[in-house]
C-alpha positions in Angstrom: -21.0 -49.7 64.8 -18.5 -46.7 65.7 -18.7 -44.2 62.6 -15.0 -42.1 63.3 -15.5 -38.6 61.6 -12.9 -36.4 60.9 -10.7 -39.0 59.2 -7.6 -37.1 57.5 -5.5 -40.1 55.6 -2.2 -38.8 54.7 -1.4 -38.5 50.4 0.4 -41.4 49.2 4.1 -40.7 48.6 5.3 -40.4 45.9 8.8 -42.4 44.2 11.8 -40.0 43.8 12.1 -40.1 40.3 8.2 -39.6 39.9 8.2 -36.4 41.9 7.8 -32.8 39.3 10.2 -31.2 41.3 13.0 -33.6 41.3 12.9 -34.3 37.7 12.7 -31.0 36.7 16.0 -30.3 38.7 17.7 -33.4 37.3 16.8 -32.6 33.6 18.0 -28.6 34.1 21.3 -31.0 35.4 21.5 -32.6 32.3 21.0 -30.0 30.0 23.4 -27.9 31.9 26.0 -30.7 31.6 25.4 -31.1 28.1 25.7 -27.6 27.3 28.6 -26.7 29.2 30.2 -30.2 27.7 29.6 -29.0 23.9 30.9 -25.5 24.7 34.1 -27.2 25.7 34.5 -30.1 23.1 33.7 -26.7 20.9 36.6 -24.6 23.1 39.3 -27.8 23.3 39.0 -29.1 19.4 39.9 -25.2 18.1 42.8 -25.2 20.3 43.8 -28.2 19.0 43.3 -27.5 15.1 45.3 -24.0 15.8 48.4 -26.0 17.5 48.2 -28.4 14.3 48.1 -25.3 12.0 50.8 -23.3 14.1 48.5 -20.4 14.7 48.2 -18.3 17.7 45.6 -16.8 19.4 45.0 -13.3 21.0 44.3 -9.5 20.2 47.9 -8.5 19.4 47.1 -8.3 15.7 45.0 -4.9 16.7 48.1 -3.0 17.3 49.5 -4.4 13.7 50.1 -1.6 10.6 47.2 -2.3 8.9 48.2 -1.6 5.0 45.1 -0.8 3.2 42.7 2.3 2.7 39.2 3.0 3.6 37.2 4.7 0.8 34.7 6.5 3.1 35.7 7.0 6.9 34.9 9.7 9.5 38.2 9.7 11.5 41.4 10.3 9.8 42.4 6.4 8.5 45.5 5.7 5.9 47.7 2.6 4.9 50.1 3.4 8.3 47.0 3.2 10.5 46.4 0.1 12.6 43.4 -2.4 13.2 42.0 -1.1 15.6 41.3 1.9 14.1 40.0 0.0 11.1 37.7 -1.7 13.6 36.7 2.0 14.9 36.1 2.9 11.2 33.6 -0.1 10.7 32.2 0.2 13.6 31.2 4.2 13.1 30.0 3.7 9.4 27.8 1.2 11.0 26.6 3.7 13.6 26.2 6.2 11.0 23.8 4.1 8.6 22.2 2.7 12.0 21.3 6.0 13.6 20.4 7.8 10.1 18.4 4.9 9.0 16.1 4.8 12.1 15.6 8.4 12.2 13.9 8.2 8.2 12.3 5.2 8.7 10.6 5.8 11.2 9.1 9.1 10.1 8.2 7.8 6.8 6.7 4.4 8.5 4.5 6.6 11.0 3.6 8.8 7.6 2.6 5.5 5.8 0.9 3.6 8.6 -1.2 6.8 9.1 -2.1 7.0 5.3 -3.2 3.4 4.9 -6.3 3.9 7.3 -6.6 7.5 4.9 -10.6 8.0 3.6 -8.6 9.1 0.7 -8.4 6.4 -1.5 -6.1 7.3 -3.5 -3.4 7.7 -0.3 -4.7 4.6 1.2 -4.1 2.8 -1.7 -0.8 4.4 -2.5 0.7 3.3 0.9 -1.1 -0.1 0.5 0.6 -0.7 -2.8 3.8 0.6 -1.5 3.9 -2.1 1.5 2.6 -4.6 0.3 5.5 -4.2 -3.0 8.5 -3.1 -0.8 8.1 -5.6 2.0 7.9 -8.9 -0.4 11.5 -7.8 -2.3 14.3 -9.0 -0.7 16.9 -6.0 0.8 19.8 -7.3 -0.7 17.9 -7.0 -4.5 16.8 -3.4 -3.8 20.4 -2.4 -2.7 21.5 -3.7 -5.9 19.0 -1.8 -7.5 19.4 1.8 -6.0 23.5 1.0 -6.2 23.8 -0.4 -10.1 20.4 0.8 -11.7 19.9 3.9 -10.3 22.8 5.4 -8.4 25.6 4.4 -11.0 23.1 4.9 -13.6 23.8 8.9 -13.2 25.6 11.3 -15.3 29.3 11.8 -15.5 31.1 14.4 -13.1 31.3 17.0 -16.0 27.2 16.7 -16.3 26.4 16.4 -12.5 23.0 17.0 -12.2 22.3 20.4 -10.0 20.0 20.1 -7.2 19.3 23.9 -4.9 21.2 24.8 -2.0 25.1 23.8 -4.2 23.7 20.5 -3.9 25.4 18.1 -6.7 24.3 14.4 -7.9 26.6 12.1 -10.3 28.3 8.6 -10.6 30.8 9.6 -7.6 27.6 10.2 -5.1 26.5 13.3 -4.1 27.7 16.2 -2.9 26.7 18.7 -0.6 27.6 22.2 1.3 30.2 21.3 4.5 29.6 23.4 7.6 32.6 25.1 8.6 32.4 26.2 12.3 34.5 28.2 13.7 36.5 28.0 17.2 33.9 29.7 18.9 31.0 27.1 18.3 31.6 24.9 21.5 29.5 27.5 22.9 26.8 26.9 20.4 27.4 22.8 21.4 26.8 23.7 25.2 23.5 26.1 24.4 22.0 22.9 22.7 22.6 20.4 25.9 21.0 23.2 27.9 18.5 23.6 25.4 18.0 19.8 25.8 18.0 19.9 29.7 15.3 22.9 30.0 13.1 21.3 27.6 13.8 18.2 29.3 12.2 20.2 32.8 9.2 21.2 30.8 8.0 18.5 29.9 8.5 17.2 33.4 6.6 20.4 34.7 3.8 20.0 32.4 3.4 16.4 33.2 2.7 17.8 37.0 0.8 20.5 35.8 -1.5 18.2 34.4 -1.7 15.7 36.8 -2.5 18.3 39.4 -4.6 20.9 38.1 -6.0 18.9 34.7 -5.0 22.0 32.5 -2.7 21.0 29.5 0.2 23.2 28.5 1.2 23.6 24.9 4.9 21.6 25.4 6.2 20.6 21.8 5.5 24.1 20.6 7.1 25.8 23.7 9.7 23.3 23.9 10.7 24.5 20.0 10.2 28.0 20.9 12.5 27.3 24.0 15.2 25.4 22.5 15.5 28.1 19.6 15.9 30.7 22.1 18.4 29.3 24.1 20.5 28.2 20.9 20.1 31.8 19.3 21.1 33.2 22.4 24.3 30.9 22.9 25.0 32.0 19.2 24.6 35.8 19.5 26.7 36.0 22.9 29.5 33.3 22.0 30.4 34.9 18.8 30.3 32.1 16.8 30.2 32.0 13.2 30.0 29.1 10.8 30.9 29.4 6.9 30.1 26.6 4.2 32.6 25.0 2.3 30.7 24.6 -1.4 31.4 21.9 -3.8 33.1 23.1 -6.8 33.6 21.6 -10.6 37.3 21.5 -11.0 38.7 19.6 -14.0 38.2 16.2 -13.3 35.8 16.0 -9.9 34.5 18.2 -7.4 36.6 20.0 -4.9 35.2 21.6 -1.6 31.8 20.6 0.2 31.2 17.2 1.6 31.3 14.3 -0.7 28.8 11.0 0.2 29.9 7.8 -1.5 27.3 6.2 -3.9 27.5 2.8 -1.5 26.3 5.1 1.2 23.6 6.6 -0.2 22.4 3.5 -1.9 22.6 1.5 1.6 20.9 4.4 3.9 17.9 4.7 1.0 17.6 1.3 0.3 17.5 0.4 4.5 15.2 3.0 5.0 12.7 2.6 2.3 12.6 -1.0 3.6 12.3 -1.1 7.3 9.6 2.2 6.6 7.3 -1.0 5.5 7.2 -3.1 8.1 7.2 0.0 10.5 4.2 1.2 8.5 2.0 -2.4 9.0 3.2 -1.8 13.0 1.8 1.7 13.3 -1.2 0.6 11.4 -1.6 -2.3 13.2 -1.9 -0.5 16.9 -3.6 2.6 15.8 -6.3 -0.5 15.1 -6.1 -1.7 18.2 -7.4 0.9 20.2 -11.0 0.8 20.7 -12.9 2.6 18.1 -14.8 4.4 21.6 -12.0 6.6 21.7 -12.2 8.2 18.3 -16.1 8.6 18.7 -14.9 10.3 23.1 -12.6 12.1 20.7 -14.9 13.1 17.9 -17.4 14.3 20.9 -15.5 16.8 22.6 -14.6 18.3 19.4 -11.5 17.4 18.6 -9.7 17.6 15.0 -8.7 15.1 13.0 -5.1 15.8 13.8 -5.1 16.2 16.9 -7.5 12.9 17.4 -4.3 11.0 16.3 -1.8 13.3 18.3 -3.5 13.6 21.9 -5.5 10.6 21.6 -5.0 7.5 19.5 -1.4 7.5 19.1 -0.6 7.5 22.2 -2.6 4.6 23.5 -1.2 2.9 20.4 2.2 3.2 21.0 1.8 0.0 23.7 1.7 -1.9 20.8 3.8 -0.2 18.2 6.8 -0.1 20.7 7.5 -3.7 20.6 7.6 -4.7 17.1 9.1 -1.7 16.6 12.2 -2.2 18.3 12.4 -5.5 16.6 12.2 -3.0 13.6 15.4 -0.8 14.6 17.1 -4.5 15.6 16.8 -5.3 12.1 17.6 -2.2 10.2 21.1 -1.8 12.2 22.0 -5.7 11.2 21.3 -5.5 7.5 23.3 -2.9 7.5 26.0 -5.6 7.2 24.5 -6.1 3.4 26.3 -3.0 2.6 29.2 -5.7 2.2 27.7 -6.6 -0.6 28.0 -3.0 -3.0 31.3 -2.2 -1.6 30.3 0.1 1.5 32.8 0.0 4.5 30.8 -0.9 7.2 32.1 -3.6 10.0 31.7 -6.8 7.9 33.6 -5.4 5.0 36.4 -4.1 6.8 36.7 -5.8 9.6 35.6 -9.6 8.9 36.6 -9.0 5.6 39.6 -7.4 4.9 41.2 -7.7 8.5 40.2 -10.9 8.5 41.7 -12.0 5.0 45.1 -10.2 5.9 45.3 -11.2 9.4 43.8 -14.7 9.8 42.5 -14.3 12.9 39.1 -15.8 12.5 38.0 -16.3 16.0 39.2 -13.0 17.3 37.8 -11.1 14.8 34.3 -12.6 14.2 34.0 -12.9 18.0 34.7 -9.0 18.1 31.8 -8.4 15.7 29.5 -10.8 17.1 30.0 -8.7 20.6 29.5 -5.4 19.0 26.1 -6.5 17.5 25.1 -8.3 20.1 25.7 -4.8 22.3 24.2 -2.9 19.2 21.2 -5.2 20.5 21.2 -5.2 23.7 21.2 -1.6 24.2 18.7 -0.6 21.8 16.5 -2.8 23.5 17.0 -1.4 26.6 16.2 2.2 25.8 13.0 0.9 23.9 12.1 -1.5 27.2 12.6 2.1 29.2 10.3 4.3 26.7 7.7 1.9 26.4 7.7 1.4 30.2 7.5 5.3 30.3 4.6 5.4 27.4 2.7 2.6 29.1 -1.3 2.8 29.9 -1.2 3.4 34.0 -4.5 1.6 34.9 -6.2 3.1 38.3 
């Protein structure tokens, strides 16, 4: 009997609509199709309800007088200004809360995610208490609280409570010193970019130095050192002199200084005492996840306490504090829109509500703020993508 070896039989074929690969592409059809057909059912019934209502569409109302005040604004705003500058002023008292926000929280996270792994107890516990109670309120109910029981809870303007440095707290919101600069102070403005830029080159050049010869070089306490010499230097030869405008008592409220609303101060302290929280459970959370090896290498070369943390643990826990963190900034600059809710003039209150009760313009107006949080978004998480890329462990 002939044995044939070697015998390759070819796979049996199989049907069209059995094969992965077709009927993945026909399902992404479908889906597609369906999308795109809701989109425009979605697209085709508006136009038709506007037609039957006898309402327009478009971006002309930006350029409309816009009739109303703003109570707290950062560019000049009145009842002859137009939209779009009430859009601007939204969209800057957002950025202002945003940016302000993030900078406290995040120091006072880092501070409390630090103290909950304390040996103190009595810090440990503190923080613990203070997470574990902040996080499980709900924003809107601590806004109301800082704004109604706290911040309105003050004295009258004729028994302002005195804080140092001309600093003054009532009902009306508190009021500070205003920096006056003087024409001359642009200079000062360019000495801190070039401040910025040299500090910027030494921290490359110590990166190098390091790399290269294994010898560390003190950087945040040159790069201080190096930025206050440059800006001191910028001030001396420019000229420039700045003057503080002080709150005074006149008869009825406070004239001079800088005045911050009540709504303002309630919203920034309430966001940041909030977000600090969850920040605080992230930080915690990656300092434990690096390997407890590293504090005992740390521990044997005879490193501090402090400077365990600084050179050390933090920065092979940032690779995990990054991510959830950005989530962190993603949220703080959206609830911002809750300071709706106790009267402060951010986006949502002026724009999708007041432009958007006067004007009509539904689609065009909560499609504008839609876009400018979506970019709020997007570009946060891009600069956090970028520094956690630049953070990250290099493995060799």
């Amino acid at each position: 009997m002939a044995v044939q070896g070697n015998l390759r039989t070819a796979p049996p074929r199989t049907s069209f609509f059995n094969d992965p690969v077709v009927r993945g592409i026909i399902y992404q059809v479908v889906v597609a199709a369906i999308v795109i057909g809701f989109f425009a059912w979605i697209i085709v019934n508006t136009a038709q309800n506007l037609a039957a209502q006898n309402k327009s569409t478009g971006f002309d109302f930006l350029f409309r007088t816009a009739g109303f005040n703003i109570s707290f604004t950062l560019i000049p705003f009145d009842r002859s200004s137009y939209y779009w500058e009430a859009f601007l002023v939204g969209l800057l008292n957002t950025l202002l809360v945003a940016v302000i926000g993030i900078f406290f929280a995040t120091i006072l996270g880092f501070v409390l995610g630090i103290a909950r792994l304390s040996s103190n107890w009595l810090i440990s516990r503190f923080a613990t208490v203070y997470v574990e109670t902040i996080r499980n309120i709900p924003l809107l109910l601590q806004l109301f609280f800082w704004y109604f029981a706290v911040l309105k809870a003050m004295p009258a303007v004729r028994d302002s409570i005195s804080l140092p440095m001309g600093i003054y707290i009532n009902q009306r919101g508190l009021f500070v010193p205003k920096p006056v600069p003087d024409d001359q102070f642009v200079w000062v403005y360019a000495a801190v970019v070039l401040a910025l830029v040299l500090c910027f080159a030494l921290s490359r050049w110590a990166k190098r130095r390091l790399e290269t010869t294994g010898k560390r070089f003190p950087v945040l306490l040159s790069s201080i050192g190096l930025f206050l010499v440059v800006v001191a230097v910028g001030f001396v030869l420019s000229g420039a002199s700045v003057s503080f405008d002080m709150p005074e008592l006149q008869r009825f409220n406070f004239r001079g200084g800088l005045e911050l609303p009540p709504e303002f101060v309630a919203l920034v302290f309430g966001l940041t005492i909030y977000t600090a929280a969850f920040i605080a459970e992230n930080v915690r959370g990656g300092i434990q996840a690096v390997s407890h090896g590293q504090t005992e290498a740390a521990q044997s070369l005879g490193l501090k306490e402090g400077d365990r943390l600084r050179l050390v643990i933090v920065p092979q826990a940032m690779r995990v504090i990054i991510p959830p963190l950005t989530s962190q900034y993603l949220n703080l600059t959206k609830n911002s829109s809750l300071g709706a809710a106790i009267g402060y003039p951010e986006l949502v209150n002026v724009f999708t509500g007041t432009t958007l009760n006067q004007t009509g313009k539904a689609i065009e107006v909560i499609a504008m703020t839609m876009a400018v949080y979506l970019t709020f978004s997007l570009l946060t998480s891009a600069f956090m993508n970028w520094y956690n890329g630049r953070v990250a462990l290099v493995e060799r």
